[in-house]
C-alpha positions as a Markdown table, in Angstrom:
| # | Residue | x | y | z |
|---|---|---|---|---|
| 1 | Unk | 22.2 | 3.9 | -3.5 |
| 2 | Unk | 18.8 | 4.0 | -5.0 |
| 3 | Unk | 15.9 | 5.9 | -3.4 |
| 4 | Unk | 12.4 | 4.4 | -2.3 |
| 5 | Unk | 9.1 | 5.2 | -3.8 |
| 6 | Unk | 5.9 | 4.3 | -2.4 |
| 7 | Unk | 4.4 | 2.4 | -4.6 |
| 8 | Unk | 0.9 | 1.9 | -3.1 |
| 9 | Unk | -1.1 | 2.0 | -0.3 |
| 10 | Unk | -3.6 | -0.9 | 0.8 |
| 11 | Unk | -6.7 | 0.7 | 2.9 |
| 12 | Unk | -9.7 | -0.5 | 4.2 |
| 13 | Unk | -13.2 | 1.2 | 4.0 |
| 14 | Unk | -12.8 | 3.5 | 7.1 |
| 15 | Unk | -9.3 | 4.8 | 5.3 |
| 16 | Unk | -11.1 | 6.0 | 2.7 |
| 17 | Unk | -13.9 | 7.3 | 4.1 |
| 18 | Unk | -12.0 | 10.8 | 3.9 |
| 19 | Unk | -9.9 | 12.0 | 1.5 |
| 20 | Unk | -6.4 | 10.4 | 0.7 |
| 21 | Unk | -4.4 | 11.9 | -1.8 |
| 22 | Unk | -2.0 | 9.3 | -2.8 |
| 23 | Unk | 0.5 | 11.2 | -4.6 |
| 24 | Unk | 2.0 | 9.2 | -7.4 |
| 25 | Unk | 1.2 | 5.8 | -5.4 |
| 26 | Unk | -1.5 | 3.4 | -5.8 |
| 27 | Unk | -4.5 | 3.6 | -3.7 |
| 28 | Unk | -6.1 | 0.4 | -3.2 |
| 29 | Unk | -9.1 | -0.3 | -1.6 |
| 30 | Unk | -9.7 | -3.7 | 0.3 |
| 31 | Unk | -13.0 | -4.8 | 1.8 |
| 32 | Unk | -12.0 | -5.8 | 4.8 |
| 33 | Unk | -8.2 | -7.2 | 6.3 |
| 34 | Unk | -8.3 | -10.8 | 5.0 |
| 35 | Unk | -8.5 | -9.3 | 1.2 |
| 36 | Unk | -5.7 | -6.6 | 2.6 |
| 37 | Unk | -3.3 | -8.7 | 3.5 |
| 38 | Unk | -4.0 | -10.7 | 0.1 |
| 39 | Unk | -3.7 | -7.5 | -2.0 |
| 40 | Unk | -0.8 | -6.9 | 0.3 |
| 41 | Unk | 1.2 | -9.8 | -0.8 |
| 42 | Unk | -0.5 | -9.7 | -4.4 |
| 43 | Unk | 1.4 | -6.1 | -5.3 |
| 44 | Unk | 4.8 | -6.8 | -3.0 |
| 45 | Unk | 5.4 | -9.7 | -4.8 |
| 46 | Unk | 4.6 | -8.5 | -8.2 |
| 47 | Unk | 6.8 | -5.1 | -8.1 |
| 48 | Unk | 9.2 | -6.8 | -5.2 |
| 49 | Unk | 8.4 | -4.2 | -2.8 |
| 50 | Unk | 8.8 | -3.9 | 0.7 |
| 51 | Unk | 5.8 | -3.5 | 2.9 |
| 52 | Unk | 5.2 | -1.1 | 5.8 |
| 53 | Unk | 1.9 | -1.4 | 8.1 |
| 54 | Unk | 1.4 | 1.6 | 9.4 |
| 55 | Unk | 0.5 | 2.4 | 13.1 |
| 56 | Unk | -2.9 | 3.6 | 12.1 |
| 57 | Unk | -3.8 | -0.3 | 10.0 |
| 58 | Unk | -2.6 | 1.3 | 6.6 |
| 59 | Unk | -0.7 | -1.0 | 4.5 |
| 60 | Unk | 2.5 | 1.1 | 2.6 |
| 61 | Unk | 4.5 | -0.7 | -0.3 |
| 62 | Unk | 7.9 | 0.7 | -1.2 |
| 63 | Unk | 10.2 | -0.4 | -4.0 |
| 64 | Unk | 13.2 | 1.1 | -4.9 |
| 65 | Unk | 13.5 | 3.5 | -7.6 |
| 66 | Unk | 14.6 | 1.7 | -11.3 |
């Protein structure tokens, strides 16, 4: 059984107003949630991750380990 990673994290402006500290993910930065949910797909697709929308609007993509 492979482990997950998080990949990256999608955010809006008023996630990044304060720090974030990633980790070893991506933190990518959307203007508002149209280009999110774009970005969203954009990066699950390309890496075949699976995506997690967080309680608080943040968008989490994982993939399994290679």
């Amino acid at each position: 059984m492979s482990d997950l990673k998080i990949y990256a994290f999608i955010g809006l402006p008023k996630h990044t107003e304060e720090v974030i500290y990633p980790g070893d993910a991506v933190l990518l930065r959307a203007k508002d949630e149209e280009e999110q949910q774009v970005l969203m797909r954009d990066v699950a697709l390309a890496v075949r991750g699976d995506v997690v929308k967080l309680s608080n609007g943040l968008i989490m993509i994982v993939t399994a380990d290679r």
